[in-house]
N, C-alpha and C positions, 0 to 999 in steps of 0.2 A: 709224294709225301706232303707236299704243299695245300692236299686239299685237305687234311685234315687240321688247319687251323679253323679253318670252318667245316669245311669238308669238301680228298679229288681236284680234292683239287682245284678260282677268282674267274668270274664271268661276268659277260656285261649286256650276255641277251639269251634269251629262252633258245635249249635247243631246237623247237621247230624254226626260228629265227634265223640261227645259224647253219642248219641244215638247207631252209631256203635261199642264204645267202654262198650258197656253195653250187645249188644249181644255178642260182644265178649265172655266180661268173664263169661255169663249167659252157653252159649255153651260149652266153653271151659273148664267148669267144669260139664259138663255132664258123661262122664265120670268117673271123681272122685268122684261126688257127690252119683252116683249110690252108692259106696261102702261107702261113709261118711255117708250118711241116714242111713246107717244100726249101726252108732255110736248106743251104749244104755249106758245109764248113770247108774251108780251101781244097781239103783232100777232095773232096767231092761227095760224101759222106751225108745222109740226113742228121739236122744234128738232134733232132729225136722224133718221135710218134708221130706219125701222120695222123692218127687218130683225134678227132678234139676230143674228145672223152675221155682218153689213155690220164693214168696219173703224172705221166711228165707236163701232158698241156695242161692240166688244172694247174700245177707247181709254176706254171710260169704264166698263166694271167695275169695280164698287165696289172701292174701294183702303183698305190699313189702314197704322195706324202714326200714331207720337205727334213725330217728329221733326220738325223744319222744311221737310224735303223732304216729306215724306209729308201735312205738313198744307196745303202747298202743291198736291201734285197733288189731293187731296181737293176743294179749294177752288176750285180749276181745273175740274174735271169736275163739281161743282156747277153752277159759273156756265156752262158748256158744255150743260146740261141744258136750262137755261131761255135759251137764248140762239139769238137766229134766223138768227144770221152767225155759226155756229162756228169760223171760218179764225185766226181773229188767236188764240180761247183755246185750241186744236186743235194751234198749232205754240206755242205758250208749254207747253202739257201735255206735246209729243213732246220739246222739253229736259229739261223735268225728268225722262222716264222716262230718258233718255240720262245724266242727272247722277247718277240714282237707281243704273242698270246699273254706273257705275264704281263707287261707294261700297258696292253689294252685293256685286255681282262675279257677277251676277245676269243671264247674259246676254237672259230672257224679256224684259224690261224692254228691249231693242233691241228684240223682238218691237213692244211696244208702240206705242214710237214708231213704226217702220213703218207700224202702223195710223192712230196720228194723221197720217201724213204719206196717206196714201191717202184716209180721209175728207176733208182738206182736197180733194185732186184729184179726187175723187167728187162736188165742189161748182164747182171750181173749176182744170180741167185744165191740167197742166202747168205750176198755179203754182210761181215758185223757190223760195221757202218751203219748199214741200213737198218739190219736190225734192232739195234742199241736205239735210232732215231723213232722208228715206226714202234718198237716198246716203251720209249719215251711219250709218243703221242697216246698211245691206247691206254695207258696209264693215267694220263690229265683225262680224257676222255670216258673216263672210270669203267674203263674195259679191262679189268685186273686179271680176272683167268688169262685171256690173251696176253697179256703185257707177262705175265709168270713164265706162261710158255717160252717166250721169248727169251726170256732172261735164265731161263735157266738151259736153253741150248746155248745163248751166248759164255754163259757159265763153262760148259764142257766145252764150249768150241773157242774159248781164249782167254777166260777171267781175269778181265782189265778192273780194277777201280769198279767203273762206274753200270759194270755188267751188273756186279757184285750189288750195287747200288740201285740198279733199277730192280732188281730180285726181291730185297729187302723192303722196298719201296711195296711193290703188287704185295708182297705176303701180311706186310702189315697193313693195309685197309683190308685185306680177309680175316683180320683177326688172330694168323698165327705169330704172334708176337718171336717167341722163343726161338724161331727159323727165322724170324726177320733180324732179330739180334743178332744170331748164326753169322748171317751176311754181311750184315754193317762192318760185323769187327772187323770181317775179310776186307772190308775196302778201307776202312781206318787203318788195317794192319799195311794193306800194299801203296795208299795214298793218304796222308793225314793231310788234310785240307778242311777251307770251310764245307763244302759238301757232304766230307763224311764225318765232319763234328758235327754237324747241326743237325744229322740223321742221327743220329747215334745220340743228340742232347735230346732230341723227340721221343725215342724209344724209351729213356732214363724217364721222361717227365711221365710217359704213358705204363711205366712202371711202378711210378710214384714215388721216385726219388728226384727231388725236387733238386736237391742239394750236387746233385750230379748232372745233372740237366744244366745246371747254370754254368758249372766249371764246365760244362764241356761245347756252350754256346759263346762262352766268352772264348774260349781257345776259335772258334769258330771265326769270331768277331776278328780276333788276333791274326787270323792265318785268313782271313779276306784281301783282295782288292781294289783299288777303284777304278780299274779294268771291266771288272765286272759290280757295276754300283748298285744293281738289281738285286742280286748274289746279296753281298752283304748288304743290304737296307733290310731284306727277308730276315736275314740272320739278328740284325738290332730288334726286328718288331718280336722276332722270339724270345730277346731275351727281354722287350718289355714285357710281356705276356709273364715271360716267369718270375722277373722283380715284382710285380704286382702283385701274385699269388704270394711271395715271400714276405710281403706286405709294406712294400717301399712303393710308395705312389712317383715318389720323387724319383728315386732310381730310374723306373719305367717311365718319367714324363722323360727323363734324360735319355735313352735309348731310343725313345720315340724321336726326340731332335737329333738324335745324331742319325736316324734314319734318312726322316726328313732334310736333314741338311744334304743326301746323298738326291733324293727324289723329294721334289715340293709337292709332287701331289702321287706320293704314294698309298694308295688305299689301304690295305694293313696297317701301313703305321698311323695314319690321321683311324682307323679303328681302334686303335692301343691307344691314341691320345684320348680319342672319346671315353671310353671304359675306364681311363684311369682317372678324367676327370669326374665321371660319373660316381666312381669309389670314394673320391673324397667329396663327394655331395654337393657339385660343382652344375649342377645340369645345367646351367645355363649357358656356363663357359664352355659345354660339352657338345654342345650345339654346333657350331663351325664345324668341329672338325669334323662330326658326323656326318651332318649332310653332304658337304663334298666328299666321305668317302663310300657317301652314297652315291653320291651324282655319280662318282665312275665306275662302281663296281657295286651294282644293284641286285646283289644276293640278300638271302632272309635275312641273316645274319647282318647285316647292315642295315637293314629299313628298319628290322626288330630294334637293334641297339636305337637309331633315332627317332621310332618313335616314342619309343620308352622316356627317353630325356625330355620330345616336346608335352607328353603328355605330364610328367612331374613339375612341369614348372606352367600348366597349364592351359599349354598352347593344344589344345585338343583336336579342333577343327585341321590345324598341318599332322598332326599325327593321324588321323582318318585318312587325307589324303598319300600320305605314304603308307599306311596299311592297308591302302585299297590298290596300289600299285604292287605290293608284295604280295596281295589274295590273287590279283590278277596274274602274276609272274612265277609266284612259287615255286609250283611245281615242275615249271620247266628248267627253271634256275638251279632249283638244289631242293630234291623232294623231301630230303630229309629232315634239313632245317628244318622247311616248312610242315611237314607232320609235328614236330618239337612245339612248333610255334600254334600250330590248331589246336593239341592237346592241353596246353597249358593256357587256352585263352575258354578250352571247348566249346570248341568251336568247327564246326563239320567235320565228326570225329571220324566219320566213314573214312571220308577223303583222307584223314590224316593215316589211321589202321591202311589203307590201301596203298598207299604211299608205302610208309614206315613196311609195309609185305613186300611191297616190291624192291625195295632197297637192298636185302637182308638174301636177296638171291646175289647180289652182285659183290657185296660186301659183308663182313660179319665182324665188324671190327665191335669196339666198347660201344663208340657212337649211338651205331646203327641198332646194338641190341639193345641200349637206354631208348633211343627213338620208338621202337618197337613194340618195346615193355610200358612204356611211358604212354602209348597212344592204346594198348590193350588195356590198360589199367582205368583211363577215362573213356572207353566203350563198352567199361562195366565188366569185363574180364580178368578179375582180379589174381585168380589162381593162377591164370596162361602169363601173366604179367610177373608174378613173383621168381619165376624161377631163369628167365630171361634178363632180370635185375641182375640179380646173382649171379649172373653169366658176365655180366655189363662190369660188376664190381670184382672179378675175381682177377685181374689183372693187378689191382692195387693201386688204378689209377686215383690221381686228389683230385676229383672236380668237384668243386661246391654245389653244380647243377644235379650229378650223377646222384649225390649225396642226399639233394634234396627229396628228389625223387625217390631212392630208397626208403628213406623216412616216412613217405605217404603211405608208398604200398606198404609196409612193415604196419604202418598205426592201422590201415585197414583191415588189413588181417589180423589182427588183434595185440601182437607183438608191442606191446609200450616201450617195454628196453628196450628190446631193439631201435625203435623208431625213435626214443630221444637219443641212444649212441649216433645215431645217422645224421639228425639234426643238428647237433652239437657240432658233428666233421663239418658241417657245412656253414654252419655259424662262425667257427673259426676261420675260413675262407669265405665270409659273404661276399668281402669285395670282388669278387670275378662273377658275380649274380647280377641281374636285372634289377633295376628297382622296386620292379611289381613282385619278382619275385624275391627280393627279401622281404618286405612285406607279409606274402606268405608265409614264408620259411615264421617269420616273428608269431603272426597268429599262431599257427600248427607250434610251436613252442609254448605259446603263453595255454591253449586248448588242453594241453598234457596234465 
């Protein structure tokens, strides 16, 4: 669910990057593993895979790092070495890679877990454990058929919480909202916690009920931890996301601190600080926190928002160079964004339609069918683009973006009323728009 704050889910390197950095340590511990498989645990016991290739020795490739997470999974994959029932230290090690992948933004670290969740079932088939985990990974991994399947034999084979949750999770980035609803309630109904308020305030926002979305991200806020400071700092940056749209800059600049007070360099939140300073026409001030939530989490969605700021306040030459960093990274990053981001600059419209095609097989959520519509409508397909809109709009979602874009294709096709009712939705929500792109939206208003 977390990728659709941008979208699948925060990453911090192209997947060929991450995929190379898997064969990496998969190889590079060929080698050593040869002699680690020959570990035996007191009984006498292999305490896993002779194999270096097997998913248990990729899970436990030596891991570095001085943090609390990192001395944790160390500590884990130690006691996994010598241990003759790896299942129980196996799905304890594939959370932490999963807690480790959000605080990097490090999507390899899903890779990981994956693997812990397969050695478990390499022992032990079709434990839920394992299931629930490697559903978990294929999900961030925006493997949503796979992760569906999964979730919904976990469904008939124990509906815990958070089966119930990963279910809900796969069906809403395919777009079927109404079955994702279905689900949520099941796990609000059998765990009300931050996890299934803040799925259940997402689904409200993605319906367009703003006013529910906040009550039920505050209850979120309310029923967090700081146990888990990850958890709720997620849940503050959503509820500045939706102060902002409700038109409290202030509000959201305060959700965004009290994120931040939980993580100093949380990348979502220092995003919601940026965009909320940029809505009160701040871009200067909006700078800091951009960039560093660039620096650590260098999706479109991030480089877009900071160059936008340096270029408003006229720093043009740093905004080329992070727009040349996002041309160069795009696709691997987050193709979607970046179709969003080509279409509305038009700019290599191909690559963006090719993109936004390839997307729309894996997912079919609002998003993806605005990205889509959005990238046929500026490759001069306007008719293929109108009806995909309308798909993108029938949800009920508020986005000022989705709004705008209706508006265009609508004034194209000749539709005036239409295109100013569209304008106008979007105008009353500019603040959550780009600067270039209120701009836009102003002309194409004053044009009518």
């Amino acid at each position: 669910m977390r990728d659709s704050l941008s979208s699948c889910k925060t990453m911090c390197r192209s997947a060929a990057a991450f995929l190379l950095l898997i064969a990496v340590l998969i190889s590079s511990i060929s080698c050593r593993a040869g002699d680690e498989s020959k570990t035996t645990s007191p009984t006498g016991e292999a305490s896993y895979s002779s194999d270096p290739g097997s998913p248990c020795a990729a899970a436990l490739a030596p891991h570095s790092g001085n943090d609390r997470l990192d001395r944790e999974i160390i500590q884990l994959q130690q006691e996994a070495r010598r241990a003759a029932d790896v299942s129980r230290l196996m799905e304890q090690l594939g959370w932490r890679f999963v807690a480790k992948a959000r605080l990097s933004y490090d999507p390899g670290y899903y890779k990981l877990a994956e693997a812990c969740a397969r050695c478990i079932e390499s022992r032990n088939p079709r434990s839920p454990e394992a299931l629930l985990l490697r559903g978990h990974a294929l999900h961030n991994l925006h493997r949503f058929q796979e992760a569906e399947a999964l979730a919904r034999e976990l469904v008939t084979m124990r509906g815990s919480p958070f089966d119930y949750g990963l279910l809900g999770d796969a069906l809403m980035e395919q777009g079927r909202l109404s079955q994702a609803v279905d689900a949520y309630q099941k796990m609000v109904d059998l765990k009300p916690n931050l996890q299934s308020y803040s799925r259940a305030a997402h689904v409200r926002w993605l319906k367009g009920d703003l006013k529910g979305a906040l009550e039920l991200i505050k209850m979120a806020v309310k029923a967090g931890s700081f146990r888990d400071r990850e958890s709720l700092a997620w849940a503050y940056s959503r509820l500045a996301l939706y102060e902002l749209q409700a038109g409290s800059a202030q509000r959201a600049m305060e959700a965004c601190n009290a994120a931040l007070s939980l993580h100093s360099d949380y990348a979502p939140a220092l995003l919601m600080r940026g965009r909320s300073l940029l809505a009160e026409g701040k871009q200067s001030e909006a700078i800091a926190p951009l960039k560093r939530a660039a620096e650590l989490n260098p999706l479109p969605e991030y480089q877009w928002a900071l160059a936008e700021a340096l270029r408003a306040i006229g720093r043009n030459e740093e905004a080329s160079s992070v727009e040349a960093q996002l041309i160069e990274r795009g696709a691997g990053n987050d193709p979607r964004t970046y179709a969003l981001y080509l279409a509305t600059r038009g700019d290599k419209i191909e690559t963006a339609l090719s993109l936004a095609e390839q997307e729309i097989k894996a997912r079919s959520d609002v998003f993806t069918l605005d990205a889509l519509a959005w990238s046929l409508f500026n490759a001069g397909r306007v008719e293929e683009a109108r009806p995909l809109m309308n798909r993108a709009l029938a949800e009920g979602t508020q986005d000022a973006r989705l709004f705008y874009h209706a508006g265009v294709i609508a004034l194209k096709t000749g539709q005036k009323k239409e295109a100013r009712r569209w304008f106008n939705k979007a105008l009353a929500i500019q603040q959550m728009l780009l600067p270039s792109e209120r701009e836009q939206l102003s002309r194409q208003i004053e044009s009518l």
